[in-house]
N, C-alpha and C positions, 0 to 999 in steps of 0.2 A: 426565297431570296438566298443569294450564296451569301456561307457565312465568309466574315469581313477580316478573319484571320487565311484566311485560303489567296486575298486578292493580292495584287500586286500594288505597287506602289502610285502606279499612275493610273489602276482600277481604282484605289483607293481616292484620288485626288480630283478623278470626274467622278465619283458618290459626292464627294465633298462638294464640290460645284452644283450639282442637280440640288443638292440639301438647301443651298443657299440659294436658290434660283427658284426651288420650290417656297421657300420662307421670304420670297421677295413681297414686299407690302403693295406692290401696284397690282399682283397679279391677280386674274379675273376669271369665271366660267361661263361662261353662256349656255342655258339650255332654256331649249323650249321660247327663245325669244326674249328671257329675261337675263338683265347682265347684274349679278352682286358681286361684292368683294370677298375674296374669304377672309378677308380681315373681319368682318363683321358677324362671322362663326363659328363660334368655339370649338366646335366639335372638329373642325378642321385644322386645329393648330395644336391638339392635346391627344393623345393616346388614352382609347376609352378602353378601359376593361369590360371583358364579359360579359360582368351582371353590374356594369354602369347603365341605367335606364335612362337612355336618354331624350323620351320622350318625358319624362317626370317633371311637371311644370311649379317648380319651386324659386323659392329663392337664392337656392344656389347655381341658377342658372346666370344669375345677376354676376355672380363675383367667380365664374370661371378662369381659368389662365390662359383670356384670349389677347392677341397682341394688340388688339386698342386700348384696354384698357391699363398696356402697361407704358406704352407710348406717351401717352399724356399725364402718365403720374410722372415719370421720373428718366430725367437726361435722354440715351438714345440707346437703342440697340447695337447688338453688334455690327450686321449689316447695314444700317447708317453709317456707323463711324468710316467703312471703307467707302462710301459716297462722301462725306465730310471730307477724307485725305485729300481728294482729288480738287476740293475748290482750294483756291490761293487763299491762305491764310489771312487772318486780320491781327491788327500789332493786338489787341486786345486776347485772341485767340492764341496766338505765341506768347504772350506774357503767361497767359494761365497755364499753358499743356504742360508745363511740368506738376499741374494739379489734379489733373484730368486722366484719364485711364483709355482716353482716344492718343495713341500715340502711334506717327507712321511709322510702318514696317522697318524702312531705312532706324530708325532710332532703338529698334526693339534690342536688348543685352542680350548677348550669347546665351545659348543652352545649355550651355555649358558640359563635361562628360566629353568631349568632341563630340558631340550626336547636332544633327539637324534636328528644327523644329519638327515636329511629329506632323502628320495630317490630321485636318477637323476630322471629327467625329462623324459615320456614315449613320444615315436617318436617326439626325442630331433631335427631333422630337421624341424618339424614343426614350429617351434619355431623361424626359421632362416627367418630373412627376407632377402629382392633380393628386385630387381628393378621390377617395375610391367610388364616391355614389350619392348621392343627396342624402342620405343617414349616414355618411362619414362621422364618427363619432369626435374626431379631431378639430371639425369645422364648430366654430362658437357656437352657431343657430342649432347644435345636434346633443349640448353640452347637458347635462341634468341639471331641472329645475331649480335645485340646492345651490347647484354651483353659478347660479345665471343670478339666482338671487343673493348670494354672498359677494360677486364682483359686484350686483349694480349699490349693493348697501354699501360697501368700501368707496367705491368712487363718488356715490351720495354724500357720504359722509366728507371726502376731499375737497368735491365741491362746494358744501355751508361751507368747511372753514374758509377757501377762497373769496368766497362771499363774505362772510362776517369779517377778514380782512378790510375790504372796501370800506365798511363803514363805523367801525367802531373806533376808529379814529376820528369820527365827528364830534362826541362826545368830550375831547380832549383837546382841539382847539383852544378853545378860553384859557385854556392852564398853559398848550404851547404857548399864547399869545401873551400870559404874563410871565413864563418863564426867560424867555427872550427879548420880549416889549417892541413885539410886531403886530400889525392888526389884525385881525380874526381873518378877514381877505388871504394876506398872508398866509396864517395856519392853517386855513379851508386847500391850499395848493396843495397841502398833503392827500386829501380826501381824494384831490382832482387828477393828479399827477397818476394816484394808483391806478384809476379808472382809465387812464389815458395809456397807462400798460396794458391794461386788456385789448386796447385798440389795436397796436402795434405785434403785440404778445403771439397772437393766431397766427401773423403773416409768417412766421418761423413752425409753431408748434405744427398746425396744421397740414403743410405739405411736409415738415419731418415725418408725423405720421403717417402719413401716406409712401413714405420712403422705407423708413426702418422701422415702422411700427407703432402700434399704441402706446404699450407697456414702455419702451425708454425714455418719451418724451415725458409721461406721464411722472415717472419718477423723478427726471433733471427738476421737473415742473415744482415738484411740491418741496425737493429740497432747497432749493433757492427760493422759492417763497419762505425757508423758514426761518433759512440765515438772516436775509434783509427782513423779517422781523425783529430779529435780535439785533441789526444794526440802527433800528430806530428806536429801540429800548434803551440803545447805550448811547446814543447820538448826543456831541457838543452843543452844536448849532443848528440852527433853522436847515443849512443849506444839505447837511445831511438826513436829515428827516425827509426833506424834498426827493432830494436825491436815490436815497434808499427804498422811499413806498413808490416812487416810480420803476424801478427795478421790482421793487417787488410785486408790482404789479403785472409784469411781462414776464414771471415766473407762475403768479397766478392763475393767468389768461388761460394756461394751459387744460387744465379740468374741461374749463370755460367750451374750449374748441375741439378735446378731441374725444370731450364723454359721450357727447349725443353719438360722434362715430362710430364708438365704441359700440353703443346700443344696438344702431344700425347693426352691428357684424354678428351680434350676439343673439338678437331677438327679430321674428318672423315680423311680416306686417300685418299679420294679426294681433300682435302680440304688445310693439311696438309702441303704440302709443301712450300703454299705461307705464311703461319704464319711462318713457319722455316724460310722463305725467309727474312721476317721482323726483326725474332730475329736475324739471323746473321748478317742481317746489323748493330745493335746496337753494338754486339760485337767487328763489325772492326771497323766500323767508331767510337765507342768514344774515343780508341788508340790512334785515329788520329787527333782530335778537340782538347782533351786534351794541346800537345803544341803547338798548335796554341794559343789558350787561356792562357795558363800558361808562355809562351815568354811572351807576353804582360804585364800580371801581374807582375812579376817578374821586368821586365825593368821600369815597375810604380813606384810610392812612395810608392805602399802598401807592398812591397815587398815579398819574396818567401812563408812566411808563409801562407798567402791569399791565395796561391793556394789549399793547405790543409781547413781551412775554408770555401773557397768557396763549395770543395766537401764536407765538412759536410754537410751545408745548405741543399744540394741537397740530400743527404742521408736521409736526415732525412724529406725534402718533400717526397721522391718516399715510403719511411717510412708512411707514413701520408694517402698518395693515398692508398696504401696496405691495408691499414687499413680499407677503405672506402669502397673499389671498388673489394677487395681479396676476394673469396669464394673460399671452400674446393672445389677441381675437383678430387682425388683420388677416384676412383669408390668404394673400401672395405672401406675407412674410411667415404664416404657419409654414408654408410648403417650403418657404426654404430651410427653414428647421427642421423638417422632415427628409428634406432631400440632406441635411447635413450628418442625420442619423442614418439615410439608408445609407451612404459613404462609408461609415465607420462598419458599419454590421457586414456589408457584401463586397468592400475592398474595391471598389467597381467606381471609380473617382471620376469617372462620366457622368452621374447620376447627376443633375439640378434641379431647381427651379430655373421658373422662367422669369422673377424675377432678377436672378443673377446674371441674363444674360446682359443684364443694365448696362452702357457706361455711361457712367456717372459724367459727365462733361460739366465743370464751374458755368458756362454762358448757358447752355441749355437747362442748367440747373434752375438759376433765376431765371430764366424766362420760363420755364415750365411749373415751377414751381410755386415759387417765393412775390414771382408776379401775379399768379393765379387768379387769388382772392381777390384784387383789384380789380384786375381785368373780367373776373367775374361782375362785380359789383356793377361796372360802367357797361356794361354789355349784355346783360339779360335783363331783362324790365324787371321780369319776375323778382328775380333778387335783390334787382332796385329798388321796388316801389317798397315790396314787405318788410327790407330795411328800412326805410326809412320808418315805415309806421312800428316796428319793435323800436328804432331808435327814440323816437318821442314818446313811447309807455316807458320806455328804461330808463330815461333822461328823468322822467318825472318823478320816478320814485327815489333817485335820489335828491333829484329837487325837493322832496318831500319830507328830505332826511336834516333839511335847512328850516322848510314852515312850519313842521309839525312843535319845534322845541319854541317858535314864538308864537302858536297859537296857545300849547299847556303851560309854556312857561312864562315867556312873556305877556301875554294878555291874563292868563289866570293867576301867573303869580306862583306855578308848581316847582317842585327842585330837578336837577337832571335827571338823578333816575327816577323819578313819580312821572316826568313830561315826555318819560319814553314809551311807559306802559300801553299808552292808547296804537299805538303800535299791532296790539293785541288783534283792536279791528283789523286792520291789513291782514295779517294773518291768517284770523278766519277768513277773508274771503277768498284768500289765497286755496287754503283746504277747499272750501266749497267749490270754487275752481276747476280744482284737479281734479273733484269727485262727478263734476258735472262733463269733464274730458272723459272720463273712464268709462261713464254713463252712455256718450256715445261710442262706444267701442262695439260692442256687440253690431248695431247698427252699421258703423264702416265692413265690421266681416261678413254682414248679409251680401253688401252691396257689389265687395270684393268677392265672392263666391260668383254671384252673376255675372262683374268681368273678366272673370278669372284672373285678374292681377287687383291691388290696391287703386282704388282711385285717386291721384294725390287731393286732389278738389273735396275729395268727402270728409277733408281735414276743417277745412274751413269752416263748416256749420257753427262749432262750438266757438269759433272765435267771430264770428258774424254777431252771432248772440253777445259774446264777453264786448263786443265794439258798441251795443247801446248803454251796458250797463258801466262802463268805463269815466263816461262823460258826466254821467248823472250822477256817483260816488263824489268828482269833481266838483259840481256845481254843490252838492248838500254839503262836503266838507269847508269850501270855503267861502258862504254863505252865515251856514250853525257856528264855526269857528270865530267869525269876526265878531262877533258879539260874547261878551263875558259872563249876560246875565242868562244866555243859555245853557241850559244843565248841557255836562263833560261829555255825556254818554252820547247824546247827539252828532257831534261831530266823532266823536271815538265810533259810532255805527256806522257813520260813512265809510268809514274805510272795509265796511264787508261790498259793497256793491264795485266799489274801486279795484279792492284786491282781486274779486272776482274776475273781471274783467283784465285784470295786468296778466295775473295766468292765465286765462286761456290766451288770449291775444300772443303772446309772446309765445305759450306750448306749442297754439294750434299751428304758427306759421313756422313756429321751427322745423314740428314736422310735415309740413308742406315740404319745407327745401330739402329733406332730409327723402322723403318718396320722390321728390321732383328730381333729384339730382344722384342719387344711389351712391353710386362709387368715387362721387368728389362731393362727397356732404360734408366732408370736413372743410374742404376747402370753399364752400358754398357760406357754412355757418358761419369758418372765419371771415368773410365777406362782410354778413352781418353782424359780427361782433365788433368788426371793425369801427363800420359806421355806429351806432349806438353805441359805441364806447366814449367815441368822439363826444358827440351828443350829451354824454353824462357827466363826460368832464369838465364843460363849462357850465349846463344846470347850476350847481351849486351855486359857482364864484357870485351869479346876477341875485340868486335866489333873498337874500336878504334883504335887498334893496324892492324885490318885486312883490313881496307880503308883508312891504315895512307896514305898521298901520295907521289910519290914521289919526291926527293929522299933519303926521312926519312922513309919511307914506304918500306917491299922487295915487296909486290906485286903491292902495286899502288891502285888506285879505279877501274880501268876498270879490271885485273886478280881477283882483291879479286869479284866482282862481278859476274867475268866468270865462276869461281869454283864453287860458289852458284849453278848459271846456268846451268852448267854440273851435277851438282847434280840434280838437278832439273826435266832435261833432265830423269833423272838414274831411277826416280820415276812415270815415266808415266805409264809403262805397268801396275803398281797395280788396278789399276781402272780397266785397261782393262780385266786384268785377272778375276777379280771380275765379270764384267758383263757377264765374257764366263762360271765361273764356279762357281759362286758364288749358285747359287741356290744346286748344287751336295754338296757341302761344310756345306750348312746351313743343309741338312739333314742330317748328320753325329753330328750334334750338341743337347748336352741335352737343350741348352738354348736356343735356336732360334726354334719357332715354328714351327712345320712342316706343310704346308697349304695342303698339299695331305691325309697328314694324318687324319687331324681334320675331311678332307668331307669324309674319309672313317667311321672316329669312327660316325658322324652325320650319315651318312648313316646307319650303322649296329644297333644305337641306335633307328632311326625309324622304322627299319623293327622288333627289340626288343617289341617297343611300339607297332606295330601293330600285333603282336601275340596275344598281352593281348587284348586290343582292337578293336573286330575284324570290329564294325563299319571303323575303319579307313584302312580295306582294301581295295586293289583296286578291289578284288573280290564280295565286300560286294554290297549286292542288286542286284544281279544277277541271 
């Protein structure tokens, strides 16, 4: 190739046309009878070095720097935006373009210097840096053990506290309610309102993450969760306590939706499930510490406020860790960190990623984005159905956060913090749980060696299992509970077979969506965190009146809990279904990767490469 200082101004300007003519997204190859895109191959839109193997069938083949996968995370490319100038605008599209980085030529400022604009850049992917090789030591999944396991304990630990936010304000009700002399209904809006942040909370953190990354959303996340604790510490009125735990709740969310991502970027799919294993346990069990802790408080001299403060404290420690111990794990946003260091070291201000070739456009923003998760939600079954069943185990355990203090307290007659202790069962069964996911681990990697990818389906086993013992925890808690004259331990065992059943159920299917969906599992998860969030936030408000007992109650504790149960029961087949036909289902799907597909494009792509290079055929030397 002649070099690009030798050419002329208008050699220069048909390179630049070919560049962009070559990087056109429609464009296609025919061989042999088969027609693909090369949109759909990485190898063709990255410069491989040398000793890049790119036969190596890893998981960094997943999070390449191919141009679909940056298309549907974030606004348009460059070469869109010059198809965009050309359609007649909308008032809505002119109202924004001064916020948008798609602006026509005619509006572009001078160059200023008297100079004309330069010309693009000739074989503008050269330009594009990538990770050097599947053991890139930069890429998270390549990261040492040490370091994989100090992020996932720091973000473990961000997530209880987000968690033990939701709930230890349940505890403190009764005191809002005579501090103010509003009904308990009322001060439950605080519990409900948080919860109702995490609904909302994803649809921003979510595809932010996917934009600019883990680590800054993760940060905005935890600080603002810690201030709006301290504003419900200091709060006059009702309407600010309201006000404040629903904010704080859409600070919270954040952990919530972009830890599992996070895991994903860091950890193989061998590897995977037992870090899910971990995060979920943060998730259930701080729900559950919360009033335990907060009864206590509360019954203290420091009173209810303290329980709010004490969660700043902690906010704003796990704040602090993040700070310390948080590195970028986003594969496209590493690379442009990378590409902004090789800028400084070789002066060479060509150098990007191919993130950067983004323009961000406001309307494409939301719609690509920030609509995602919805549009996920209402459009793949897969994610529909398995929200809905995480949303009714999540709903219930805070439902759970409302019966459990009038089964100890009100039928037995215990104080808050002794009527939170049985709490303990959930717990265990929670651990037991997790230890029975990890258990099938070895087993998923047998199976995944056979298909040489992850099966997402071989997730589902341990939460198949957690869906019989889910209902039956149900039925023995609020049964043993309605009655006083049965010893405490009874109903307090129930909640191992329940808790059991809440983690896995909720682990297994998360990571389901998390293999089902790869490179928009943030945006998959926020989906279903959405809906179960929803779902939690009403639980509560009914919850009083549904285990009132009797004969102030119509159903009692042991009906109001059968119905749960029956439902419960209603919800089993989805998993099952899942695992019979989940894989026929994902292929049908634009968002969920096809794994048969990918080893056919790899396949067609190396018999491509070896037309050109005929060393690498199997003919060669013969």
């Amino acid at each position: 190739m002649a070099n690009p200082e030798t050419l002329s101004s208008r050699e220069l300007e048909e390179l630049a046309h070919a560049s962009r003519r070559a990087s056109s997204p429609t464009e296609t190859i025919e061989e042999d009878g088969d027609v693909y895109s090369i949109i759909h191959i990485a190898r063709e839109r990255t410069v491989i070095a040398p000793f890049f193997d790119s036969d190596d069938r890893t998981v960094l083949e997943r999070q390449r720097t191919a141009e679909s996968i940056y298309r549907r995370t974030v606004g348009q490319e460059a070469g869109e935006s010059e198809v965009a100038q050309r359609r007649p605008p909308t008032r809505a599209a002119s109202y924004f373009s001064r916020i948008t980085s798609r602006t026509p030529r005619d509006d572009w400022p001078q160059f200023g210097g008297g100079k004309l604009y330069p010309p693009l850049l000739p074989e503008k992917d050269a330009y594009v840096v990538d990770f050097t090789g599947p053991k890139d030591p930069i890429h998270g999944q390549n990261w040492p053990l040490r370091k994989k396991i100090t992020t996932s304990a720091v973000l473990g630990f961000a997530t209880f506290v987000c968690a033990w936010g939701s709930s230890i304000y349940s505890s403190a009700t009764f005191a809002v309610s005579r501090e103010w002399g509003v009904s308990t209904e009322v001060s439950l809006l605080g519990m409900s309102t948080y919860v109702l942040g995490f609904a909302f909370g994803p649809l921003i953190w979510a595809p932010f993450s996917e934009l600019r990354g883990r680590r800054l959303p993760l940060l905005l996340g935890m600080f603002g969760f810690s201030i709006f604790q301290i504003a419900v510490a200091t709060a006059k009125d009702i309407q600010t306590v309201i006000l404040s735990r629903f904010f704080g709740g859409i600070f919270a969310s954040c952990p919530l939706a972009v830890v599992g991502a996070v895991f994903a970027d860091i950890f193989g799919q061998e590897t995977r499930g037992t870090a899910i294993a971990v995060f979920s346990m943060m998730v259930f069990s701080g729900p559950l510490f919360g009033p335990i802790a907060g009864g206590f408080i509360v019954s203290s001299h420091l009173g209810w406020r303290w329980t709010e403060y004490i969660t700043a404290i902690m906010g704003f420690l796990a704040l602090f860790l993040c700070l310390i111990f948080l590195e970028e794990t986003y594969p496209p946003v590493i690379l442009v960190q990378k590409a902004a260091h090789l800028r400084r070291i070789t002066k060479n201000w060509g150098i990007h990623a191919k993130q950067e070739e983004i323009s961000i456009d406001f309307m494409a923003l939301v719609k690509k984005n920030f609509s995602r998760p919805i549009k996920l939600l209402f459009t793949e079954p897969i994610i529909l159905l398995i929200s809905i069943y995480t949303a009714f185990v999540y709903a219930i355990l805070y439902l759970f956060l409302v019966s459990y203090p009038i089964v100890f307290a009100s039928v037995r007659g215990w104080s808050p913090g002794v009527s939170a202790l049985p709490y303990i069962g959930m717990v265990t069964g929670i651990f037991l749980g997790g230890c029975l996911v990890i258990g099938f681990q070895p087993w998923t990697n047998r199976r995944a060696a056979v298909a040489g990818h992850v099966v997402p389906e071989d997730r589902l086993v341990p939460c198949i299992i957690g869906s019989v013992f889910f209902p039956i925890g149900l039925f023995w808690f609020s049964w043993s509970g309605a009655n006083a004259d049965i010893h405490w331990i009874v109903p307090t065992l129930a909640g191992v077979p329940f808790g059991l059943g809440l983690i896995t159920i909720f682990l297994q299917c998360l990571n389901y969506l998390i293999d089902a969906y790869l490179m928009f599992s943030a945006s998959a998860i926020a989906a279903n965190t959405f809906l179960r969030s929803v779902l939690a936030a009403g639980f509560p408000l009914f919850g009083r009146f549904l285990f009132e007992p009797k004969p102030r109650g119509k159903l009692g504790i042991g009906w109001a809990g059968s119905l749960l149960g029956f439902l419960a029961l209603l919800m089993v087949p989805i998993p099952v279904f899942f695992f019979l036909k989940g894989e026929g289902i994902r292929r049908k799907s634009k968002w969920a990767p096809n794994h048969g597909m990918m080893d056919r494009e790899e396949k067609m792509a190396e018999k491509k490469e070896r037309v050109h290079d005929p060393e690498r055929s199997p003919s060669a030397g013969v």
